[in-house]
N, C-alpha and C positions, 0 to 999 in steps of 0.2 A: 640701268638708266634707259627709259623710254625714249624713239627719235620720233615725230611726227614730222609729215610734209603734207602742206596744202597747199593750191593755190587759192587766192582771194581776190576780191576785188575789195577796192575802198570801204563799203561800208562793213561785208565781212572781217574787214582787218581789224578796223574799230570796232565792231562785236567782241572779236578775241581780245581784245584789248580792254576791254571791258567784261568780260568773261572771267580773265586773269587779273581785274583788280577784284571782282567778288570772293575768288579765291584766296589772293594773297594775305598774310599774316606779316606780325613786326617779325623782320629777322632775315623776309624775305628777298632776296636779291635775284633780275633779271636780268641779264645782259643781251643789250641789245646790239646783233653785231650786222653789219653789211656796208655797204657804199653810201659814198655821197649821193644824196636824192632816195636812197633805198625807202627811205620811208619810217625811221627811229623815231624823229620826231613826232610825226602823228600820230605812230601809234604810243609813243610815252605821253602825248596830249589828250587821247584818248581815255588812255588809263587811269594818268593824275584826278582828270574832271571827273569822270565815272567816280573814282574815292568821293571826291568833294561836296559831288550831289548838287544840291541849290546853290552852296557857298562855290561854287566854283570861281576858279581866278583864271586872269590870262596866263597861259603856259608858254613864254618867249622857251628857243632853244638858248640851254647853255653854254652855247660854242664860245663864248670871250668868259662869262664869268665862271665856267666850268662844273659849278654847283647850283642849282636852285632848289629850297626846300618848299615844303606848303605840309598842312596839315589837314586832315580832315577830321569830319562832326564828330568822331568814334576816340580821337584825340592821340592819332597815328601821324605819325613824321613821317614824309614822304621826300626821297631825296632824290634828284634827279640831274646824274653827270655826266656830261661830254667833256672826256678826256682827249680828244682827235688836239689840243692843244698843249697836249702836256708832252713837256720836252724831259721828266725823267720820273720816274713811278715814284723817289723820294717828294716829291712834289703834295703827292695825296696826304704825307701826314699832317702838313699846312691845315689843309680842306677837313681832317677828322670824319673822312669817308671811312675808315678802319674802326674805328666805335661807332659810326651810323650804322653799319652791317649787323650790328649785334643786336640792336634795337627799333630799327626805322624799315620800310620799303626801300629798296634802293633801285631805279632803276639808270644803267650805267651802258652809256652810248662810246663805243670803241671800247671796248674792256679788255685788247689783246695789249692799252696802255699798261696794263696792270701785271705786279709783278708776277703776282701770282692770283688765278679764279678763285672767288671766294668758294668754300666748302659748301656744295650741294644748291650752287646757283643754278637757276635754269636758262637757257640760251634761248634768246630768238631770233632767228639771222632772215630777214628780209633782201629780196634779190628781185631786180625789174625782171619784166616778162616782154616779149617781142609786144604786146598790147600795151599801150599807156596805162591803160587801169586796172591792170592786175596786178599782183605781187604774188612770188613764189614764196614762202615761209615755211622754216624747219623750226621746228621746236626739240631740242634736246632737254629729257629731266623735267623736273616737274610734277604736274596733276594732270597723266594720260588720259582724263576724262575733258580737259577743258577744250582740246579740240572739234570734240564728238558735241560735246552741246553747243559749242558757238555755231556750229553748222549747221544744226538742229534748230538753233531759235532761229537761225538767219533762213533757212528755208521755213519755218512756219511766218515768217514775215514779219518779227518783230529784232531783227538788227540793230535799230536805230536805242531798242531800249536800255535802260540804266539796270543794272544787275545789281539786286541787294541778297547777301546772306538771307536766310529765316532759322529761325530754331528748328532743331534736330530732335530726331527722337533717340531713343537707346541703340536704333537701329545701324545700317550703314548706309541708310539712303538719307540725300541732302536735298533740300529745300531752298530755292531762291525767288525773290519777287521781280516780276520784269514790269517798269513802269516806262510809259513811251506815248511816243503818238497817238498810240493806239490801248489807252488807257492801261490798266493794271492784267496783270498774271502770273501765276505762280509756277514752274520751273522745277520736274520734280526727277531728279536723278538717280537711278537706281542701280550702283555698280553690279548686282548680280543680275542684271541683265530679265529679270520679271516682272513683266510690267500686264502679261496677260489677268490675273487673277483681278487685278485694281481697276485694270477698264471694264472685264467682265459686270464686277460688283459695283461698279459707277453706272452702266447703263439698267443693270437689274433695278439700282435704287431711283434713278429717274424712271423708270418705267411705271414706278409706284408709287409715287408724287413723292418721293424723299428728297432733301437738300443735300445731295451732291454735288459737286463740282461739275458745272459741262468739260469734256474733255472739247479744248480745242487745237491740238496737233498731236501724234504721239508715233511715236516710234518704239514698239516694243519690243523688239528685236534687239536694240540697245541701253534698253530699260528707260527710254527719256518720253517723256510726258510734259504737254502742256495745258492746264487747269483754269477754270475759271478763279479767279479771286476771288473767296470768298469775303475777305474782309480781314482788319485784325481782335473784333471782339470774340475769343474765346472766351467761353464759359467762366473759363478759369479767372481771368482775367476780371469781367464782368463783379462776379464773385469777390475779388478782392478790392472793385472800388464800389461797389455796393451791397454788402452783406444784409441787408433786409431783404436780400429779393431772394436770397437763397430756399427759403422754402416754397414758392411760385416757381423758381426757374428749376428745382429738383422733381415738382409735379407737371410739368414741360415733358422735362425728359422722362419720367415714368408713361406719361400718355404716349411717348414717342414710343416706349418700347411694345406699349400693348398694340399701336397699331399696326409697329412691325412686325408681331408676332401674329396678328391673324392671317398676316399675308402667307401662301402658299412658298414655302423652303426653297431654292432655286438647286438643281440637279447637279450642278458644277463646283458645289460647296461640301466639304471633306464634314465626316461626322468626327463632334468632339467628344463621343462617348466615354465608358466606365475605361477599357484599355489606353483609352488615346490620354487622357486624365492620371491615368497611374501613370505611363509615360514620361507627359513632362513632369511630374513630381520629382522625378529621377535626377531631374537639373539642381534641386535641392539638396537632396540627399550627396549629390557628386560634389559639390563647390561649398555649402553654409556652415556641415558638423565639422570635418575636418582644419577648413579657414578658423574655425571660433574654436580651437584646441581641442576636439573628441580623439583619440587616439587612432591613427590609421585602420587597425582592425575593426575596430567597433563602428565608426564610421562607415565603414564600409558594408558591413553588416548592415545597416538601417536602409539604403537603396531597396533588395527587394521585399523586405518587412513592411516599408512606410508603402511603397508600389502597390502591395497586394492589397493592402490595408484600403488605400483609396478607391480601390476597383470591388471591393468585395462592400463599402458603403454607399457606393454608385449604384450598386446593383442593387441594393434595397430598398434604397431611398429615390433612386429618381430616375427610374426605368419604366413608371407609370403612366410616364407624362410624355404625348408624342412629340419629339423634338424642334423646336423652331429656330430660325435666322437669328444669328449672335453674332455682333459683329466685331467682340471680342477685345479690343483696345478700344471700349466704351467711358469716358471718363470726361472730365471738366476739359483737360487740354486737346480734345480730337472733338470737339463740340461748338460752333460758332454760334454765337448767339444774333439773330437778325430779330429784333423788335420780334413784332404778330406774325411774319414770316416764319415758314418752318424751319426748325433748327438746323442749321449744316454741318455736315459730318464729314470728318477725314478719317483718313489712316483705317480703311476698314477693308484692305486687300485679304485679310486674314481672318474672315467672316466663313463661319463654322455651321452646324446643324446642333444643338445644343440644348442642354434643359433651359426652359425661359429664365431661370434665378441668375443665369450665368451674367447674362448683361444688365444685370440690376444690382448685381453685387459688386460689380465692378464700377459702376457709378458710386454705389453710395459708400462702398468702402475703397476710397480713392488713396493710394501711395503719397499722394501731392498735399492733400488739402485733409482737413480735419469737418466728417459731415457730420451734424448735428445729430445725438440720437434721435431726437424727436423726431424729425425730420426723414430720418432711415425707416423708421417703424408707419410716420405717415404714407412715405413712399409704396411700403408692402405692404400696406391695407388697402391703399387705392390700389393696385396692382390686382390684388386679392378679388376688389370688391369687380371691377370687371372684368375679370375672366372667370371670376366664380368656381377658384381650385381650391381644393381640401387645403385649408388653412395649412394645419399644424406638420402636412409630409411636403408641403412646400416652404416652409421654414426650416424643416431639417435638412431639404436638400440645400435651401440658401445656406445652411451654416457648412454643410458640407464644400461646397463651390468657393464659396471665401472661402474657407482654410484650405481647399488645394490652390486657387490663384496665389493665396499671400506667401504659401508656402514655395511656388516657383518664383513667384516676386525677387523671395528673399533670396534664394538662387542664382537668380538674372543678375539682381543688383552685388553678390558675391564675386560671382564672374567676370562685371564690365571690372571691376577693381583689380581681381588679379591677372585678370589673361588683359582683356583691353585697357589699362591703367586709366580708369575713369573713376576715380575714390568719389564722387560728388555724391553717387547713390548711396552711400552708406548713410547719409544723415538722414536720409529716410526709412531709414529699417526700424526703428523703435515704433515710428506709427503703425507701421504694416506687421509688427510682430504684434501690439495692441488688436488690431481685426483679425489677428489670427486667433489670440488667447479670447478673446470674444465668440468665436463660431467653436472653438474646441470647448466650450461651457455651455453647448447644447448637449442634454446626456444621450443624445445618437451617436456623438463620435468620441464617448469614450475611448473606442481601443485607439481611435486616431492619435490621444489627448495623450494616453500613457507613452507614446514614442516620443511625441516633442518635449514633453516633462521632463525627458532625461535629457533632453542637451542645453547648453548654454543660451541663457538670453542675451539678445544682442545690446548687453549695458555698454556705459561709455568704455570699461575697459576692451572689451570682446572688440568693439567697432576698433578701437585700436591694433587692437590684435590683425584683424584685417586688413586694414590701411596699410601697417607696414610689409604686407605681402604684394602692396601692391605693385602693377607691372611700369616700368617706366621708358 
């Protein structure tokens, strides 16, 4: 169990406190411990409003009726107790603060009422400082990062703003929106502490009229970054309230990639070459035959078979073509759509030196979403038509680069299931094994096609099969 100490002043305390409601989950329990005047109530005022967002309610302290609930927009119970009046812990079963703990936020002023700390609550104990407007604050347990970023937005000078979750990726870095005085921004947390590669490739892409993000505060050293907001229309998005636009918005992004590909490679970006390609295939071969029942031996066996296998197709097929910028997690969801505006782009820290098929295949053969053939085939003939490469060794490296991406796909999404207990990716494997058995029906990758023939497709029973290995 992690201890933090900071000191604060007023608005940093309501930062943290708002920090620690974008974090909290039902089930969560805070206790807030210190003296009278220490400062419980502002900061549980803090916290409540922050949930509430616009519907916010006045937050009286609880001191006579000992409970006050509220809910917020996401349709989370919010309970909020000062016990400093309770004359014996049998008192709480009255209140049914013992079933709010299992379901609701609970944030619980004097908690040493209580008979016993609930399991795996976090503490915040507020204590005055010789200054009127500071507060000394420990935080015992909890989310050891909530610290490091309240301090982070508070010196990049947006304190005062509202902290909302944003959607995650597979990865382990978190996303949150800050909206405030000072209009909108996005909040990007990276607990392994790498944040150089994403500013690098954020200023290379502004350098070359691309729609990245302005970076406006960052601290890389801690992995925290502050981004311009780009908006919420992703592609993706776009896409599913407007499906006519899908083949203008797929010929969007085709033009995006030809005009990123005549741009000059940038130095600092790792080659995804024939070796680097057999590589992660190997995430496959480790997690997918064995999860879908291939017998330990034989599974095992297929690691450096399918490895060589990708690297000896590499090498025939797409070692021709002198490698260009790929930005690799290219797809409808890391793509905003701004009207005539250029497209804005996220999540491209992991931007490679690559055959050009590489980020074309990965748009049009998307895990998420189902692209139109037409539509894929339109894509590769514009693509074709200006850059003017031999058609048909650039269509067998395309089928080649989708079937090693789908094939680590299916890998990744193997993985978050058993080791990280994220089963959600499985419902996506039957599309992603479809683009697989599509590029392995180019007869260049025959010998690729005989290895994956022999192992299990991912039918409903197999996806079962793996679900209940999953980790919990």
């Amino acid at each position: 169990m992690t201890t933090t100490r900071l000191t604060a002043d007023e608005d940093l305390t309501a930062g943290l406190a708002r920090m620690l409601a974008a974090i909290a989950r039902p089930g969560d329990a805070l206790l807030l411990d210190g003296p009278v005047g220490a400062g419980k109530t502002h900061f549980a005022r803090a916290f409540i409003r922050a949930r509430q967002g616009d519907a916010a309610e006045d937050v009286p302290s609880p001191t006579f009726t000992l409970v006050q609930t509220y809910d917020d927009p996401q349709g989370t119970e919010i309970w909020h107790a000062d016990l400093y009046r309770l004359s014996d812990p049998s008192e709480l079963d009255e209140l049914g603060l013992d079933e709010a703990l299992d379901r609701a936020i609970c944030l619980i002023e004097w908690p040493d009422r209580l008979a016993a700390l609930p399991e795996g609550a976090m503490t915040v104990s507020l204590a005055s400082c010789d200054d009127p407007g500071l507060r000394r604050i420990t935080l015992i347990g909890g989310d050891p990062r909530a610290v490091p970023l309240a301090a982070f937005v508070a010196r990049a000078g947006w304190s005062q703003a509202r902290v909302l979750p944003l959607a995650g990726d597979a990865s382990a870095r978190r996303y949150f929106r800050l909206t405030g005085p000072r209009g909108s921004a996005v909040l990007m947390d990276d607990p392994s502490g790498d944040c150089v590669r994403f500013v690098e490739m954020t200023r290379w892409l502004h350098a070359h009229g691309f729609g990245a993000p302005a970076i406006l505060a960052e601290d890389s050293d801690h992995g925290l970054l502050l981004v311009q907001d780009l908006g919420d229309d992703l592609v993706a998005r776009v896409l599913e309230r407007q499906p006519d636009l899908a083949p203008m918005i797929y010929a969007r992004i085709t033009d995006f990639l030809i005009d990123l590909h005549r741009q000059k490679v940038p130095a600092f970006v790792a080659a995804l070459d024939g070796p680097a390609l057999a590589d992660q295939v190997g995430l496959f071969a480790e997690w997918y035959p064995q999860a879908a029942g291939v017998a330990t031996g034989s599974a095992e066996a297929i690691a450096p078979t399918i490895a060589a296998t990708i690297a000896d197709l590499h090498e025939g097929l797409a070692t021709d073509i002198a490698p260009v910028l790929g930005l690799r997690d290219f797809h409808a969801e890391n793509l905003i759509w701004r009207d005539a505006a250029p497209l804005g782009v996220i999540d491209y820290q992991d931007a490679v030196a690559c055959h050009p098929a590489y980020d074309l295949v990965s748009a049009l053969q998307d895990a998420r979403r189902d692209v139109a053939p037409d539509i894929e085939a339109a894509c590769i003939a514009r693509y074709l038509t200006a850059t003017g490469l031999d058609a048909d060794r650039f269509r067998a490296a395309y089928a080649l680069l989708g079937a090693q991406r789908n094939l680590r796909i299916m890998g990744i999404f193997t993985r978050l299931c058993i080791r990280d207990g994220k089963p959600r990716y499985l419902d996506l494997m039957p599309r992603v094994w479809g683009h697989l058995r599509r590029d392995l029906a180019h007869p260049a990758l025959h010998a690729l096609a005989r290895i994956v023939d022999a192992l299990p497709d991912p039918d409903p029973a197999t996806i079962e099969r793996i679900r209940r290995q999953c980790a919990r």
